[in-house]
C-alpha positions as CSV (number, residue, x, y, z in Angstrom):
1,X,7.7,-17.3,-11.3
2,X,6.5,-13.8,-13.5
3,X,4.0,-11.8,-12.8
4,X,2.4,-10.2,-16.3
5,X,0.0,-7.1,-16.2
6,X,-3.5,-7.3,-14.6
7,X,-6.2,-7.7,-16.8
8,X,-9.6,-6.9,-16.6
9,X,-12.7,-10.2,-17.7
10,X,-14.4,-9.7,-20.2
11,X,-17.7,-8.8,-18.2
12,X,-15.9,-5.6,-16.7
13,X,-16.5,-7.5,-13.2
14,X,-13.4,-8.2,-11.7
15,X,-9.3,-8.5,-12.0
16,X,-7.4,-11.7,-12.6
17,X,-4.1,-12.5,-13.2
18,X,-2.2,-14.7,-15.5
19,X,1.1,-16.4,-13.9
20,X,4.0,-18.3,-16.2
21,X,5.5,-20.7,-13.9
22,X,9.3,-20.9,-14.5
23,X,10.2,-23.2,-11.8
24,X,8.3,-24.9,-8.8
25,X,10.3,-25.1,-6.1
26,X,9.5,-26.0,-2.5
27,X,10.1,-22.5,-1.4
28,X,7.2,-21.9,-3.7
29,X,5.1,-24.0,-2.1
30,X,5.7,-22.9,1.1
31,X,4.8,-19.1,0.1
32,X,1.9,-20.4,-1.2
33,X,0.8,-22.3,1.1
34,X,1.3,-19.6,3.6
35,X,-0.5,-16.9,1.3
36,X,-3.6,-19.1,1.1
37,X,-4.0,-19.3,5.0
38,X,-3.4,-16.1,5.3
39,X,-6.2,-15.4,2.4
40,X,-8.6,-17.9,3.8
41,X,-8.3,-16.5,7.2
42,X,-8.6,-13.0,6.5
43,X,-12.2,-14.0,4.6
44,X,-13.5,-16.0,7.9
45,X,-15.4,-13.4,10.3
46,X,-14.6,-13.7,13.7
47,X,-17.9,-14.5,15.7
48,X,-16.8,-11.9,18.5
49,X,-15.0,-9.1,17.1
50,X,-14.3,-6.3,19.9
51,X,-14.7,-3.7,17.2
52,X,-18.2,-4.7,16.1
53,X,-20.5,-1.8,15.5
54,X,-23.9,-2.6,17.1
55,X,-27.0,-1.0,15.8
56,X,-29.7,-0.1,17.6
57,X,-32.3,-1.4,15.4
58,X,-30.9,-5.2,15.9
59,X,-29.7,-7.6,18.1
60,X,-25.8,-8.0,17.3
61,X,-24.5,-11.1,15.3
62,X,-24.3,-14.4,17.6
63,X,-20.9,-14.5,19.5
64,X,-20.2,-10.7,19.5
65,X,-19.2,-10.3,22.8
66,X,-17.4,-7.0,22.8
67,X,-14.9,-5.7,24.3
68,X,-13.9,-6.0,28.6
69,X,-14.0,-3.1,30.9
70,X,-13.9,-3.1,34.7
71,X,-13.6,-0.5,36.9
72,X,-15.3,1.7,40.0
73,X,-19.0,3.2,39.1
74,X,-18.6,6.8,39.7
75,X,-21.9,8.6,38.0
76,X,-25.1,7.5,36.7
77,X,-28.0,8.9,35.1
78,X,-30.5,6.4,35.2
79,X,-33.5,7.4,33.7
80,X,-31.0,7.8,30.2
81,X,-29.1,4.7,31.4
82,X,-25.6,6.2,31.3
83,X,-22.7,6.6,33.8
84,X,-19.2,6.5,34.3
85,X,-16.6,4.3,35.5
86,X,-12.8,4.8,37.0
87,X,-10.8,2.4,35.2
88,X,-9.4,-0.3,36.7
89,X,-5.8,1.0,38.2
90,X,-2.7,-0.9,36.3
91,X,0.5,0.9,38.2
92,X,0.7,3.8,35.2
93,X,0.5,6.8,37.6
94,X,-0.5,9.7,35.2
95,X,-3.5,7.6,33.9
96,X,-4.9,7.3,37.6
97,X,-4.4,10.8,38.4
98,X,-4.8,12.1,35.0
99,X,-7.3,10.2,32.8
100,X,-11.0,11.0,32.9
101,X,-13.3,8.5,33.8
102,X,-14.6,6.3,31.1
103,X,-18.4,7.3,29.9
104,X,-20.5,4.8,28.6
105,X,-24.1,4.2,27.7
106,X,-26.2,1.1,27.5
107,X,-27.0,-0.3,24.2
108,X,-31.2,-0.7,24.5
109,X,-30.9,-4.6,25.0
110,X,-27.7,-4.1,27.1
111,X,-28.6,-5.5,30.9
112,X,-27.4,-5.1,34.5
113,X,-26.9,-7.7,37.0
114,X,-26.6,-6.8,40.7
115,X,-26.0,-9.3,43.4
116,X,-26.8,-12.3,41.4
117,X,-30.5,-11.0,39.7
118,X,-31.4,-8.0,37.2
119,X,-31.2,-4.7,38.3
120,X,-30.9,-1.0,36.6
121,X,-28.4,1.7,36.9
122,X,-30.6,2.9,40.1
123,X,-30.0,-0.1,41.7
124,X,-26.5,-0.4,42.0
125,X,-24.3,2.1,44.5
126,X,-21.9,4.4,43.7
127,X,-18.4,2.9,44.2
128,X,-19.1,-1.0,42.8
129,X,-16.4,-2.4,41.1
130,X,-18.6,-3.4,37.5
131,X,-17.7,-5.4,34.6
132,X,-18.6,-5.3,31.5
133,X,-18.4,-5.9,27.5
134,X,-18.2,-3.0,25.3
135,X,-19.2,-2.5,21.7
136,X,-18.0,1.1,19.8
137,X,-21.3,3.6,19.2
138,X,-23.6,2.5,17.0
139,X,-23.2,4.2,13.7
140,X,-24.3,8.2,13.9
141,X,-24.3,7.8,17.5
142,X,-22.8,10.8,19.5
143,X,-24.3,10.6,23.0
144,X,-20.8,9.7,24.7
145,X,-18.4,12.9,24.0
146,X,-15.0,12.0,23.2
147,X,-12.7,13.3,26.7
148,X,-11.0,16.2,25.9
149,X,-7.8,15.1,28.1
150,X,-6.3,12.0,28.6
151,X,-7.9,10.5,26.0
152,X,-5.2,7.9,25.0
153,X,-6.3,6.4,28.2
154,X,-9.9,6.1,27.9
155,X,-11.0,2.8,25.9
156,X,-13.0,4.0,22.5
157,X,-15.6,1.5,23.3
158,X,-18.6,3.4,24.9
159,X,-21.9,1.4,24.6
160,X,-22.6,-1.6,27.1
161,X,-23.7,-5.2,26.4
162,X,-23.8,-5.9,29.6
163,X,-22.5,-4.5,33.3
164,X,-22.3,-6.8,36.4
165,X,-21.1,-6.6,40.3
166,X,-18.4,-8.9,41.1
167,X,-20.7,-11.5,43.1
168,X,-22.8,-11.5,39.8
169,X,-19.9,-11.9,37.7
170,X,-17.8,-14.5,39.5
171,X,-20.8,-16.4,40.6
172,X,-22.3,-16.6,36.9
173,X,-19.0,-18.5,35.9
174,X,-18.5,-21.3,38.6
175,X,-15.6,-18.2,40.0
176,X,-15.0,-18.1,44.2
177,X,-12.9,-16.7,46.4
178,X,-11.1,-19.1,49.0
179,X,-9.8,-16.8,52.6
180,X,-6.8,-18.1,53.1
181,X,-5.8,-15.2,56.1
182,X,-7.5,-12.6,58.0
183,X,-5.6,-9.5,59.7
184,X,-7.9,-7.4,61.6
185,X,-5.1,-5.4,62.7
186,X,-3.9,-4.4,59.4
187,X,-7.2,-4.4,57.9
188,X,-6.2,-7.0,55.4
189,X,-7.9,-10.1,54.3
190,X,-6.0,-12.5,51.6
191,X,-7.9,-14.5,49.5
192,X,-7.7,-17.0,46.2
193,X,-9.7,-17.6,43.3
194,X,-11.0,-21.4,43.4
195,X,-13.4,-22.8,41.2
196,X,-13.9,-22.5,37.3
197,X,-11.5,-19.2,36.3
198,X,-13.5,-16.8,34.5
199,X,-11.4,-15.6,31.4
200,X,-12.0,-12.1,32.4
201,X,-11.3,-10.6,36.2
202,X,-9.2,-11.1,38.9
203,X,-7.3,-14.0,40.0
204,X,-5.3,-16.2,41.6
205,X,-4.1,-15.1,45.1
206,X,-5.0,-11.3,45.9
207,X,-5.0,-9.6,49.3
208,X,-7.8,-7.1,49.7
209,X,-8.8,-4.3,52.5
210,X,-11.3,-4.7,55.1
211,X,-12.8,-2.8,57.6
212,X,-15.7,-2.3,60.2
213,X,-17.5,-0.9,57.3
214,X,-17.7,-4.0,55.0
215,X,-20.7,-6.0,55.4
216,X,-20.7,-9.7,56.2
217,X,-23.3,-11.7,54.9
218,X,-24.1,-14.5,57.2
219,X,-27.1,-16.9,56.2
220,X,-30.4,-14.8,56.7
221,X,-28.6,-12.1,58.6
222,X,-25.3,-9.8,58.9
223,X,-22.4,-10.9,60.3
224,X,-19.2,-8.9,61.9
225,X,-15.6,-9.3,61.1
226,X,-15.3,-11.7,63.5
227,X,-16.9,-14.1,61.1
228,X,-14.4,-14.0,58.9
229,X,-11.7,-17.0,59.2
230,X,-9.1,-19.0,56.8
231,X,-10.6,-21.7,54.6
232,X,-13.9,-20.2,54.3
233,X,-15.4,-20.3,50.6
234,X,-16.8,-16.7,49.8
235,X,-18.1,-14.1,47.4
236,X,-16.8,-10.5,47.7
237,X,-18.0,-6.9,46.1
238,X,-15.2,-4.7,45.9
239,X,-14.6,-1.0,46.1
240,X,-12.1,1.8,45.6
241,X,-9.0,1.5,48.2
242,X,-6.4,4.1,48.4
243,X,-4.2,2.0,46.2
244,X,-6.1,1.3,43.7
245,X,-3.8,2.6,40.7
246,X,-1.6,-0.2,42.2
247,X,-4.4,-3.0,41.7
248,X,-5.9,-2.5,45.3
249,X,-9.6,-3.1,46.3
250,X,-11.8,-2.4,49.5
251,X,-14.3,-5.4,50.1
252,X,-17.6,-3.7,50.6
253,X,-19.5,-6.8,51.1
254,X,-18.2,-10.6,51.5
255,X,-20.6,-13.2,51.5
256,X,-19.8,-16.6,53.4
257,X,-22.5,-19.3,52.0
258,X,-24.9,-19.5,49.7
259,X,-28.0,-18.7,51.8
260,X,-26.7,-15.2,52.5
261,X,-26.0,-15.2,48.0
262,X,-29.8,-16.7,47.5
263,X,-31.2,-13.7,50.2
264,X,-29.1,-10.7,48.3
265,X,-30.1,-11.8,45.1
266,X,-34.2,-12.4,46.0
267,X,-34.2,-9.0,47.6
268,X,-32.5,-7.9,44.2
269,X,-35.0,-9.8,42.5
270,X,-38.2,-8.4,44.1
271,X,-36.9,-4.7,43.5
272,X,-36.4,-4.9,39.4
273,X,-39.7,-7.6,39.2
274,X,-41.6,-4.0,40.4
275,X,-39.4,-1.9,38.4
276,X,-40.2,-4.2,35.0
277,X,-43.7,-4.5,36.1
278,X,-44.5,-0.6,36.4
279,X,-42.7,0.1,33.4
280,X,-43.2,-2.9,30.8
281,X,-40.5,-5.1,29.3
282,X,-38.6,-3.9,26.7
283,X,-38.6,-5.4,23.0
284,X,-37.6,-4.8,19.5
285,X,-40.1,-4.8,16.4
286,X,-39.6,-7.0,14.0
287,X,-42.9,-7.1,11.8
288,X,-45.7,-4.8,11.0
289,X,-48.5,-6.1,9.4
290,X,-51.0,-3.1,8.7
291,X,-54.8,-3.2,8.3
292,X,-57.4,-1.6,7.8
293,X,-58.5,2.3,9.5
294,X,-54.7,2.1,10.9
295,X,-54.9,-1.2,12.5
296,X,-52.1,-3.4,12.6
297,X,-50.5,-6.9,13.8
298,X,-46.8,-6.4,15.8
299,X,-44.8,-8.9,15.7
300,X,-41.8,-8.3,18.4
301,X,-39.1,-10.1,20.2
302,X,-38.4,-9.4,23.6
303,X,-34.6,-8.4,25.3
304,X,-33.3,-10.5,27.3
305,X,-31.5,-10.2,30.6
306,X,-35.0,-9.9,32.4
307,X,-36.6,-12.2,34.9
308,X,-38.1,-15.6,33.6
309,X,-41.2,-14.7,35.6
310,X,-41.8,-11.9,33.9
311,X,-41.7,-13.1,30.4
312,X,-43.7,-16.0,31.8
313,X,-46.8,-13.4,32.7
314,X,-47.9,-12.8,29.0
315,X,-50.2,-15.4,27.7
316,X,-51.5,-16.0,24.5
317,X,-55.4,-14.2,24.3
318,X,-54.5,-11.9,27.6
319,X,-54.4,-8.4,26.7
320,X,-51.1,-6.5,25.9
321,X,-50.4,-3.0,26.3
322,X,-47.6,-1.0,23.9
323,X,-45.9,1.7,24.2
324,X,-43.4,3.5,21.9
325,X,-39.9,3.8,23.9
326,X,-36.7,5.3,22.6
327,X,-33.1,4.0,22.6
328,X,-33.1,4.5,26.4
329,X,-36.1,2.9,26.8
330,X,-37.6,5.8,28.1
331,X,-41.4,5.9,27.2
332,X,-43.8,8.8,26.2
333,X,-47.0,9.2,28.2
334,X,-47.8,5.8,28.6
335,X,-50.9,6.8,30.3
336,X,-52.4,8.5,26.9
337,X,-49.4,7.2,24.3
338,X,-50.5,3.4,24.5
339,X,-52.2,0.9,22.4
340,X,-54.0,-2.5,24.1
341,X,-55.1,-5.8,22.2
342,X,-54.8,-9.3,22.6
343,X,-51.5,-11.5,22.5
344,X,-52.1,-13.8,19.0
345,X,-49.1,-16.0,19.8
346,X,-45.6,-16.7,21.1
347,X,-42.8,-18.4,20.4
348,X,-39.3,-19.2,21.4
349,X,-36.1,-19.6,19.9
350,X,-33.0,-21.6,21.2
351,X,-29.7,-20.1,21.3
352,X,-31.1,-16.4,21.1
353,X,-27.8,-13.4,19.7
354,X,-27.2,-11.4,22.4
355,X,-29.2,-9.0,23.8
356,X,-32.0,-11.6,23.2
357,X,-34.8,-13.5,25.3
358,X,-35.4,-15.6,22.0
359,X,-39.1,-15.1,23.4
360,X,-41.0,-13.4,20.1
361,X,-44.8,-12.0,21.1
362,X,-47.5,-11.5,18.2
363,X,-50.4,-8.9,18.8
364,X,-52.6,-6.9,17.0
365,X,-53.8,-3.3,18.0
366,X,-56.7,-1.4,16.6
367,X,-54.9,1.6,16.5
368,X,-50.5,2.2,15.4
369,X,-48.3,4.5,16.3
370,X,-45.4,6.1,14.6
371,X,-43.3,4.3,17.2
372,X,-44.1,0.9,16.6
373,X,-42.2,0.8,12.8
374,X,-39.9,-2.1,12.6
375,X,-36.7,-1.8,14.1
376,X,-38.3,0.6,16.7
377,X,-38.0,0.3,20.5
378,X,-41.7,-0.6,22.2
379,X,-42.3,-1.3,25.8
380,X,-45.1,-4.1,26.8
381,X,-46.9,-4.9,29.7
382,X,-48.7,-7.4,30.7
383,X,-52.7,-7.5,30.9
384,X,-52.8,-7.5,34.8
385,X,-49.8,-5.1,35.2
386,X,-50.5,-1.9,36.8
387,X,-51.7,1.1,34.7
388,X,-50.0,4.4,36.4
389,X,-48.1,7.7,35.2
390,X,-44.8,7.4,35.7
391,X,-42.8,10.3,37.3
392,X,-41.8,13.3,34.9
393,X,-38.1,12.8,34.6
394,X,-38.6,9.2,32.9
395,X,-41.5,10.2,30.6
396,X,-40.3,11.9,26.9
397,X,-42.4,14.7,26.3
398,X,-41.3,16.2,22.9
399,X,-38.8,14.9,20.1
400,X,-35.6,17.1,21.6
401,X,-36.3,15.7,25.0
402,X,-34.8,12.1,24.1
C-alpha cells in the first residue's frame, strides 16, 4: 500500500487522503482492523472520566463520577465548605511524613453523608476516615492552592462530588464487616468484609485497633468492649492509628445491629433537617422568564443529596422564598436580600446527573435580583420555614467577601 500527498476538498473544510492499494494481504487487514477500533474507540466518551472538568454553572454529564480519595479529615472551614484530608497511608514513608495534606473544596451540588443521613462539614469530627469522588477545579477556579512541597503526592483532583463516613459508605453499597476475633489485651479486633464488595474501600480480612475509647453502639444505647464477640455482623468508623502509613486504622465507633445504624442516622437526620430548614435548600437556575417593572418567573432545579422530606415541604401555590447564594452556598442577607412568591409548579425527572434531585421548582417573584441569572446559585425555603438572620460568619456582605 502507498500513501500519496494530503489533499485539501474542494470546500477548504477538511483533509482526505487518496490510497493505491498494491496488495491486500491479511496483515493488512489485521492493521486495519486494529486501526479502526482504535479510531472508533478514541471517538466514544467515557461516561465517567476521572479528569472531567465540572462547572459550577451545571450539573456534570450523567456517569461522571470522578475520581476516589479516602483519607483522615484534618481541617474544615465550614461556612466556605472546604477542608483537608491525610491521605490514606500506602507503606511509602516520605509521602506520610512528608506530603501535605490533600485540600479540597465542595463543588456547590457536592453532598456529605454522616452516619447513614446528610450532614455538612460541621457535622462531621475531626479525625473520620471520609471517602470521596473528586473532579479537577472547575475552569478559572483557584480556591485550592497548589502545595508547595510534596506535591507529586497530593492528587490534582481538588473539588468534591461527594464525601461520606465509612458506615455511610459501606452501608450505602450492601458492604459489612464480619468480627471474626477480639483481643482486648492487644487492643486488636480482626474483622472481614461480607456482603456486596464496594468497588472502592477496604476489604477482605483487615485487623483494626480498639480501645476503651471506641464507642459501641448497642440497639438504643452504648455498649462497652465487652460487647464485642467473633461472628457478630457490624459497621465500623475508623480513625488515625499510629500505623497508619502502613494501612492501620483505629475504630472510633463500631456498630453491632441495625437499630443502633437506624438511631445514629435519625439523630443525624434531625440535625441537617434544622440546618436545611434555617438556611433553605440549595438549587441551580435554569430559566428566567422576565416581566414586566422587574418581575420575573424562575425556573430552578434543586441539588440533590438532601432529605426527601425536605424537598417534599414545597407545594405547588405555597409561597417560596429566594435568596441569591454563591458557589459555597453561602447567602447574602437573607433577611433584606430575598424575594417571596408563589410555587407555579414542580416536576421530577428520573435518572437525575449527578449532583441532581431531578426535582425542578417554577415560581414567579415580583421583584429579581442580579443573583437569580441562569446558571446562578439561589437558596429556597419553604413557605412555613423560619424567617431569621443567620450568624455573621455565614452571611456575604460585599463582592470580595465570597
Amino acid at each position: 500500500m502507498t500513501l500519496r500527498k494530503p489533499q485539501m476538498n474542494a470546500d477548504g473544510r477538511g483533509w482526505f487522503f487518496r490510497f493505491a492499494f498494491v496488495e491486500l494481504t491479511p496483515r493488512f487487514f489485521l492493521c486495519a482492523a486494529l486501526c479502526f477500533c482504535g479510531v472508533f474507540n478514541w471517538a466514544l466518551p467515557s461516561q465517567a472520566q476521572p479528569d472531567f472538568v465540572p462547572k459550577e454553572s451545571e450539573f456534570p454529564p450523567a456517569g461522571a463520577k470522578g475520581e476516589y480519595i479516602a483519607g483522615e479529615l484534618v481541617q474544615i472551614d465550614h461556612v466556605n465548605r472546604r477542608g483537608a484530608i491525610r491521605l490514606l497511608g500506602d507503606g511509602v514513608d516520605d509521602k506520610y511524613h512528608a506530603a501535605p495534606s490533600h485540600r479540597f473544596a465542595l463543588l456547590p451540588y457536592g453532598t456529605i453523608r454522616y452516619h447513614g443521613a446528610p450532614a455538612e462539614l460541621r457535622d462531621v469530627p475531626i479525625g473520620t476516615v471520609l471517602h470521596g469522588y473528586f473532579f479537577l477545579p472547575p475552569e478559572g477556579d483557584k480556591t485550592i492552592a497548589l502545595p508547595t512541597r510534596g506535591a507529586q503526592y497530593v492528587p490534582k483532583h481538588t473539588h468534591a462530588l461527594s464525601l461520606e463516613d465509612d458506615s455511610s459508605f459501606y452501608q450505602r453499597q450492601g458492604q459489612s464487616w464480619k468480627i471474626s476475633a477480639v483481643d482486648l489485651k492487644t487492643g486488636k479486633i480482626k474483622v472481614t468484609s461480607s456482603g456486596t464488595p464496594a468497588p472502592d474501600g477496604l476489604k477482605g480480612e483487615k485487623t483494626f485497633d480498639v480501645d476503651a475509647s471506641s464507642r459501641i453502639w448497642k440497639g438504643r444505647q452504648l455498649g462497652t468492649l465487652a460487647d464485642l464477640a467473633a461472628g457478630q455482623d457490624a459497621q465500623i468508623n475508623l480513625s488515625w492509628a499510629a500505623n497508619w502509613n502502613y494501612g492501620g486504622f483505629h475504630c472510633s465507633d463500631i456498630w453491632l445491629d441495625k437499630e443502633s445504624l437506624d438511631l445514629a442516622a435519625e439523630q443525624q437526620r434531625q440535625i441537617h433537617l434544622r440546618y436545611q430548614r434555617v438556611r433553605g435548600l440549595a438549587a441551580l437556575v435554569d430559566k428566567v422568564e422576565h416581566g414586566e417593572a422587574g418581575a420575573g418567573t424562575i425556573t430552578a432545579t434543586f441539588m440533590g443529596g438532601m432529605d426527601a422530606r425536605l424537598y417534599e415541604e414545597f407545594k405547588v401555590r405555597d409561597g417560596v422564598r429566594a435568596a441569591a447564594a454563591e458557589p459555597t452556598l453561602r447567602t447574602w442577607w437573607q433577611e433584606h436580600d430575598n424575594r417571596s412568591g408563589p410555587i407555579l409548579e414542580i416536576k421530577k425527572s428520573e435518572n437525575p446527573p449527578p449532583g441532581s434531585s431531578g426535582i425542578q421548582i417554577r415560581f414567579s417573584l415580583d421583584d429579581l435580583l442580579e443573583g437569580f441569572r441562569p446558571g446562578r446559585i439561589i437558596r429556597l425555603c419553604a413557605h412555613n420555614w423560619p424567617r431569621i438572620k443567620l450568624p455573621p460568619e455565614e452571611r456575604v456582605k460585599d463582592v470580595n467577601d465570597r
